[in-house]
C-alpha positions in Angstrom: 85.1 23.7 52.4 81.3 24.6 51.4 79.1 26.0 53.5 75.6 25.7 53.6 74.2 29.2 52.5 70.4 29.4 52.4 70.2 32.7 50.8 72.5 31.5 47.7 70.3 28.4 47.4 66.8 30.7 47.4 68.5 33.1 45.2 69.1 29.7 42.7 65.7 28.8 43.3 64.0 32.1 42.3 66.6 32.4 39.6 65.3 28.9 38.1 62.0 29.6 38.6 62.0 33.0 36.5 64.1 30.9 33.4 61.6 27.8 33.1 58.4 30.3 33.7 59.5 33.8 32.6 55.7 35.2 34.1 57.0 34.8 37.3 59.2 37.7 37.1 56.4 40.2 37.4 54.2 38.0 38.9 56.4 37.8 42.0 56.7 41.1 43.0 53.0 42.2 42.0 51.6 39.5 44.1 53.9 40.6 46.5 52.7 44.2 47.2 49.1 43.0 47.0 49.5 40.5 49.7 51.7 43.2 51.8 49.3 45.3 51.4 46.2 43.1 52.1 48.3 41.4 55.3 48.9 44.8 56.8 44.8 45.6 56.0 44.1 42.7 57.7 46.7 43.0 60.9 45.6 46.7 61.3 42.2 45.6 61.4 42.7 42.9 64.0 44.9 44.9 66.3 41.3 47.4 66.2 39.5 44.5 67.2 41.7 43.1 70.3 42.9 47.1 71.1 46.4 45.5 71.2 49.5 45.3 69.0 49.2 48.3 66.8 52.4 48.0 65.7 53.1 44.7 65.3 50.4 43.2 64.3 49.9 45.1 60.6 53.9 44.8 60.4 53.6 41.0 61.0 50.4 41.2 58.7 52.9 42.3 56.0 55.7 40.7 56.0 53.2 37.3 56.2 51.1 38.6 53.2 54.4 39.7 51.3 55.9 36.1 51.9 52.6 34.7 51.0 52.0 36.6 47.5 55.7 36.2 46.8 55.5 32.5 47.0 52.3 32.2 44.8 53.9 34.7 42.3 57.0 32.8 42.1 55.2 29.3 41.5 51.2 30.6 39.9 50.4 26.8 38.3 51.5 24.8 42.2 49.2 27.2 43.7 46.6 26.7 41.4 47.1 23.1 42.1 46.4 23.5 45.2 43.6 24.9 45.4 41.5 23.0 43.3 42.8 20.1 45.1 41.4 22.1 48.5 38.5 23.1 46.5 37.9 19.0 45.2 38.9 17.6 49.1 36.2 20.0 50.5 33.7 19.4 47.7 34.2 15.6 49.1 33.8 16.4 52.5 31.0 17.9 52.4 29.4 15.6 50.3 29.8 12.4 52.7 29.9 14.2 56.3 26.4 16.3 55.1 23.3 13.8 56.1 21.1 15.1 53.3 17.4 14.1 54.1 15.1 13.6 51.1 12.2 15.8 50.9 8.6 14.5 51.7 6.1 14.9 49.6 
């Protein structure tokens, strides 16, 4: 009997991911430590601002940021996808919601 085992299938998935687009086995990691280290900037900095959660705040901070950098390492051309679709949606929305008034002369 099989049983589902998530950490064999991510394990396949990463494994996949670094044949098709070698780059993404240094990519990963890098990207990795730089958003591990920007996520724990950033939680250490917030738990200043609300005096609260010194610990778990830059420790949530990053393992978020790690998760976050790993993920964009491990697939670099969906990421960029998405953010120049974000980039073009926004672009859009500000076009049409922004009531630009012509200039008077």
């Amino acid at each position: 009997m099989n049983k589902f085992n998530i950490t064999k299938m991510i394990h396949s998935v990463v494994e996949n991911q670094g044949k098709k687009v070698p780059i993404t086995n240094v990519l990963k990691d890098a990207f990795m430590g730089v958003g591990a280290l920007f996520g724990g900037i950033y939680g250490f900095s917030n738990s200043l601002h609300h005096e609260n959660g010194l610990f778990w705040r830059p420790s949530l901070g990053m393992a978020t940021g790690g998760l976050l950098g790993y993920t964009i390492g491990l697939f670099p051309f969906h990421t960029m996808g998405l953010a120049i679709a974000g980039d073009l949606s926004y672009t859009c929305y500000t076009y049409y919601t922004k009531k630009i008034k012509p200039v008077d002369s």
